[in-house]
Structure formats: C-alpha cells, structure tokens
BAKOLKE-562053 format. One record per residue (C-alpha): x, y, z negated. Coordinates in nm, 4 decimals. Example, Ala and Ser with C-alpha at 12.3 -4.5 7.8 and 13.67 -1.06 7.14 Angstrom:
BEGIN
> u v w
> 1.2300 -0.4500 -0.7800
> 1.3670 -0.1060 -0.7140
// end
This chain:
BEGIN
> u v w
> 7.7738 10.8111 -7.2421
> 7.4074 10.7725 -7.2984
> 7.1374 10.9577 -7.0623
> 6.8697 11.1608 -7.1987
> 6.5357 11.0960 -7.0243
> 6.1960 11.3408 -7.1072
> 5.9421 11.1872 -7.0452
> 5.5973 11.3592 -7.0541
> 5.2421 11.3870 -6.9375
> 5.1259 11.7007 -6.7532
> 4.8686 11.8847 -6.6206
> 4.8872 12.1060 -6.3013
> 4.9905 12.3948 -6.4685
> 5.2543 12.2542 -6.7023
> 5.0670 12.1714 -6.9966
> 5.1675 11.8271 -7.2363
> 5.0153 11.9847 -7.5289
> 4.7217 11.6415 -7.6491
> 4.7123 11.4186 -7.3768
> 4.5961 11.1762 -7.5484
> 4.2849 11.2648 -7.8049
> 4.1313 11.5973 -7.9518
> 4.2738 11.5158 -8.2694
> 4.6148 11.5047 -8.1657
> 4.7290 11.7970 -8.1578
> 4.4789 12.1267 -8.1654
> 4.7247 12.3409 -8.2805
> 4.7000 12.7094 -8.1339
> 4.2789 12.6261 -8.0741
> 4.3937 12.3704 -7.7894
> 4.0355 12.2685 -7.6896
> 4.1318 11.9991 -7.4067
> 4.3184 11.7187 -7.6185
> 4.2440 11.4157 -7.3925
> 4.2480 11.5499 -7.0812
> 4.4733 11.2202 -6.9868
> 4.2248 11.0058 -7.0908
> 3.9698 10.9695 -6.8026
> 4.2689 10.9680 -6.5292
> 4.4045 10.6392 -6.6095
> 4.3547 10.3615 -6.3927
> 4.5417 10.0338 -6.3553
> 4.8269 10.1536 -6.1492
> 4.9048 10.4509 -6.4245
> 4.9000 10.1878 -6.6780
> 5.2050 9.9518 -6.4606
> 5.3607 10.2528 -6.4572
> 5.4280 10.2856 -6.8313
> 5.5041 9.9322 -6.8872
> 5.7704 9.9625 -6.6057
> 5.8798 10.2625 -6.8152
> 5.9213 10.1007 -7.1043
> 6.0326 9.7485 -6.9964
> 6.4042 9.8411 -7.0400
> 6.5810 9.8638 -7.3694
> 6.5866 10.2447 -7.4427
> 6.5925 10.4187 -7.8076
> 6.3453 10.6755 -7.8671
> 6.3850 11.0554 -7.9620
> 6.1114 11.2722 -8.0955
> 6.0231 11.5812 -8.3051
> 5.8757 11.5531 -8.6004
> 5.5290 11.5923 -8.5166
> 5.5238 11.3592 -8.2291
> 5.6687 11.1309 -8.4699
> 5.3863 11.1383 -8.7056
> 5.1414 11.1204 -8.4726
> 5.3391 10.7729 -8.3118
> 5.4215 10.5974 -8.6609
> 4.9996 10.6688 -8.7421
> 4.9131 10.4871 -8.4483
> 5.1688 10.2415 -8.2722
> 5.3168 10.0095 -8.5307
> 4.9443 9.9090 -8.5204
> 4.8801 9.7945 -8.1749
> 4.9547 9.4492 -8.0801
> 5.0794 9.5399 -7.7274
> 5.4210 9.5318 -7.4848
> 5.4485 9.9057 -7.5633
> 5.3756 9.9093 -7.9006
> 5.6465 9.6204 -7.9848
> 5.8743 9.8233 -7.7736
> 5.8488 10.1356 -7.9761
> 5.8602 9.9075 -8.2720
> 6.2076 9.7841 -8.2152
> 6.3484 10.0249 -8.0596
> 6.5607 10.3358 -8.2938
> 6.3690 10.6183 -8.3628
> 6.5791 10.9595 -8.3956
> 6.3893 11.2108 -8.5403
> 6.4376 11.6018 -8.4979
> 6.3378 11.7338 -8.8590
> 6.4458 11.9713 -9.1033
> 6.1614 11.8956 -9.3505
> 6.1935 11.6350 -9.6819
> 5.9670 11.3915 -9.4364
> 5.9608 11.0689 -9.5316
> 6.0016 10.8402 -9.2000
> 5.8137 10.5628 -9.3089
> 5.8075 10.3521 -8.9763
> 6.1501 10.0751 -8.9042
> 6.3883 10.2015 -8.7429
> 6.3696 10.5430 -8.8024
> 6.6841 10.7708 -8.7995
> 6.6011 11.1431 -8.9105
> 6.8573 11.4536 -8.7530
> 6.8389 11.7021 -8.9745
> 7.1220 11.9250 -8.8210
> 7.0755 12.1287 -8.4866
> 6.8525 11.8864 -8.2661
> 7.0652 12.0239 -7.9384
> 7.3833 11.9478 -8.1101
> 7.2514 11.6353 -8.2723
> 7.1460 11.4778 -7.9496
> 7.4388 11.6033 -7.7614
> 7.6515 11.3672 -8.0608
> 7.4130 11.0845 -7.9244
> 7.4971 11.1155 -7.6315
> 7.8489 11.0501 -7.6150
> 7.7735 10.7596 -7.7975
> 7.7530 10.4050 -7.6425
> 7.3569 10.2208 -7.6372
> 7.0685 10.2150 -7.4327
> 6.8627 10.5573 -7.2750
> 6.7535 10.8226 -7.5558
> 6.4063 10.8688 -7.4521
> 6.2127 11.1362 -7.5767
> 5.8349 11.1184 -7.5639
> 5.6300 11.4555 -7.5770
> 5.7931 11.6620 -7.8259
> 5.7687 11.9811 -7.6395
> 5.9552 12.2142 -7.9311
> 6.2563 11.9767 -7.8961
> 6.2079 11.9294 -7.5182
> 6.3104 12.3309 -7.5408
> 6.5594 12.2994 -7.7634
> 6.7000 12.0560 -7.5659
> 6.6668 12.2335 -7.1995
> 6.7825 12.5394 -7.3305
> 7.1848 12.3554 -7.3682
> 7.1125 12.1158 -7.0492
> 7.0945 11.7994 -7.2591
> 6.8107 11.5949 -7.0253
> 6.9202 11.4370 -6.7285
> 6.5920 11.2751 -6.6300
> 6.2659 11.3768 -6.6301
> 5.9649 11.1087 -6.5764
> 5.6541 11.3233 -6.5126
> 5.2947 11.1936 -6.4929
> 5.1043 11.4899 -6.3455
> 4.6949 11.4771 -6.3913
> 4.5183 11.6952 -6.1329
> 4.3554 11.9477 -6.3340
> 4.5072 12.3018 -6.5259
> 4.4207 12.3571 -6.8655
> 4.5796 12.6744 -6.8736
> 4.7021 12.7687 -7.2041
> 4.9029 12.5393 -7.4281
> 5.2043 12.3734 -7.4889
> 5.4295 12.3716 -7.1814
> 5.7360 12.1399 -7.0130
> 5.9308 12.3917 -6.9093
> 5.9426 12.7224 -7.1258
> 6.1323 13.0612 -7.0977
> 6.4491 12.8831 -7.2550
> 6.4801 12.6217 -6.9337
> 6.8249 12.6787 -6.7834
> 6.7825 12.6603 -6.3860
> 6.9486 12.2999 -6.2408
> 6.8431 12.1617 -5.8999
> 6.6375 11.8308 -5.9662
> 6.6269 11.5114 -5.6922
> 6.3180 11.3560 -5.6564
> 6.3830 10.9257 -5.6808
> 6.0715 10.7898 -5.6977
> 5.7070 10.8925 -5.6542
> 5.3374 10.7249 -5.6558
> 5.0016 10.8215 -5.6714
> 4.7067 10.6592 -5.8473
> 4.3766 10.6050 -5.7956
> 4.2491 10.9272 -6.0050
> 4.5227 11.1816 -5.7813
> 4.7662 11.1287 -6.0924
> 5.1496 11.1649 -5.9706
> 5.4063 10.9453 -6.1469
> 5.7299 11.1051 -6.0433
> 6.0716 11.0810 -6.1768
> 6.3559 11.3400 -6.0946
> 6.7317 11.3299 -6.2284
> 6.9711 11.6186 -6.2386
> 7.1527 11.7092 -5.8962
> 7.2865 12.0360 -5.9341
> 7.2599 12.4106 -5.9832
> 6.9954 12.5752 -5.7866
> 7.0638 12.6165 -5.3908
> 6.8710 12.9248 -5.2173
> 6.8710 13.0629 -4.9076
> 6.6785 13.2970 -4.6261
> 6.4145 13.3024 -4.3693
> 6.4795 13.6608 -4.3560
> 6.5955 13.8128 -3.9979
> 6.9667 13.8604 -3.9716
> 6.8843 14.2411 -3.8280
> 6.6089 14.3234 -4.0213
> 6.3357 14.5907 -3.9200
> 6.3484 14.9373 -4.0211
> 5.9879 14.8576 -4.2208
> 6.1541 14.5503 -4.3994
> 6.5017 14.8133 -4.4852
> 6.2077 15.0261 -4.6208
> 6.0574 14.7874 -4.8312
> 6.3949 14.6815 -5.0030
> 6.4727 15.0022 -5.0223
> 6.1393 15.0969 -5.2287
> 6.1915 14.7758 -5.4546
> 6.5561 14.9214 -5.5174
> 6.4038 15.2155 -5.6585
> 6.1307 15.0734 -5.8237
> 6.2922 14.8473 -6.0196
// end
C-alpha cells in the first residue's frame, strides 16, 4: 500500500496558485505569482531537501508538469536529480507529449487512477502543487499526508488547497517549525473523522432557547 502525500505551498488564506514566479501560472489574472519567493531563508530551504531526501515517486497534473519538465531537468541540484529519477505520473487527458524520463501519463479518472497506485507496492506518491488534481483527489479521500509550507501573507483570490469538494477527516499535527521570515513548515497525516463538541451550558438560558429558536425558523 503506497501513501499519498500533498505537498504544497500556501499563503494565509489558502492560496498555492504561483508560488514560485509571475510567469507560472497567471491564469484567472493571478497578479501575486512569487509571493514565496522573498520568504525563503536557509531553514525553509533544509526543509525541502529533508522532504525530498527519501525515495518517493512524484504525481502531478498536467500543468504542474509542464511547468516542472521546463525547468528542473535543468538544474544541477539534490532536488532537481531527485525529481529526475524519480517516476513521474501524470494526470492528463490531452495528446501531451511527456517529454521528460520517467514520465508515466494517467489518462483515465485521476481519483481512480491514483487510488490503482496506491495499492500498489513502491515508494510515497508525492504530488507537488497540482491544485485541480489535489481536488480531485480530496473529493474520494485519496491523501493521507499533507506537508504544508504556510507564508504569512493572504493573497486572497486564487487557486486554493482545500476547495468545496474536500471531504471533512480530522488531521494530527507531527511535526512543525518556523523560519526566519514567520513561514510554517507543518506536516499533518490523516487521524480520523471530525470530533466536535460544546461549550454550551447544559441548561441553557431562556435568551440562548430564543436564539436557537429564531435560527430554527430562519433557516
């Protein structure tokens, strides 16, 4: 059984849309593509060679894809020879050629797809931005990690993490820094369904019974 892990840059708000340039992705008018940029510092940058120091295959929509395979099988570095080795699945439905080693397209349903992967045996599917199939993927409960690198700033719209298709699990936090620049690395795996409970009174007043009572009718 393989484990699906998301990883993804974020700001405050949710947003992964361009972290890292203006011409990556501008797509809907996004005016803020390298917001990452000026938070990195040298303790953000152990971070993601930690990340990727362990064998792992990658999986990533299409665009993501393109936008990797134009710049890393160029850049002599730990990461770059990672991502060079390792598979690449690819969620696609288009005639793309994948141009870059390694690369494996899925050209069925990318939930279904990835759910086949993951009974397979091999190293951690790890997806990399991809936010379309990071939806696709939450909406059947396929990720079992998340590895979250939050900036502090919101960017308001754009491309989000978690969208309206996000089925509601309860998430453990494992591991947690903070760098230099206020950046949070965090990881979280799966732990359950949602738990809630009540700070509510156990007799209630007769102004709180009124309240419910007008949100009962309201709707």
């Amino acid at each position: 059984m393989r484990k699906v892990v998301a990883g993804a840059f974020l700001s405050l708000d949710g947003v992964m849309q361009a972290p890292g340039g203006p011409e990556e992705d501008p797509s809907g008018g996004f005016k803020f593509g390298g917001w990452m940029f000026p938070q990195f510092d040298e303790a953000l940058g152990k971070k993601m060679d930690e990340s990727f120091s362990e064998p792992f295959d990658l999986l990533l929509g299409r665009k993501t894809y393109e936008i990797f395979a134009a710049y890393w099988p160029y850049q002599d570095d730990e990461i770059g020879r990672a991502f060079d080795r390792a598979t690449k699945y690819v969620a696609t439905r288009s005639k793309l050629q994948l141009t870059w080693k390694n690369s494996v397209a899925l050209r069925g349903d990318a939930a279904e797809e990835v759910a086949g992967l993951k009974q397979q045996d091999g190293p951690t599917l790890l997806i990399q931005g991809s936010s379309d199939l990071i939806q696709s993927l939450l909406a059947r409960d396929l990720i079992d990690e998340f590895r979250l690198v939050i900036a502090p700033i919101v960017l308001g719209d754009g491309k989000k993490l978690f969208g309206r298709g996000a089925i509601p699990v309860g998430l453990e936090l494992v591991s947690s820094q903070t760098s230099t620049t206020g950046v949070t690395m965090s990881t979280y795996v799966r732990e359950g369904r949602v738990t809630t409970g009540s700070f509510a009174d156990d007799e209630p007043s007769a102004a709180e019974i009124a309240r419910r009572q007008k949100l009962a009718r309201e709707g």
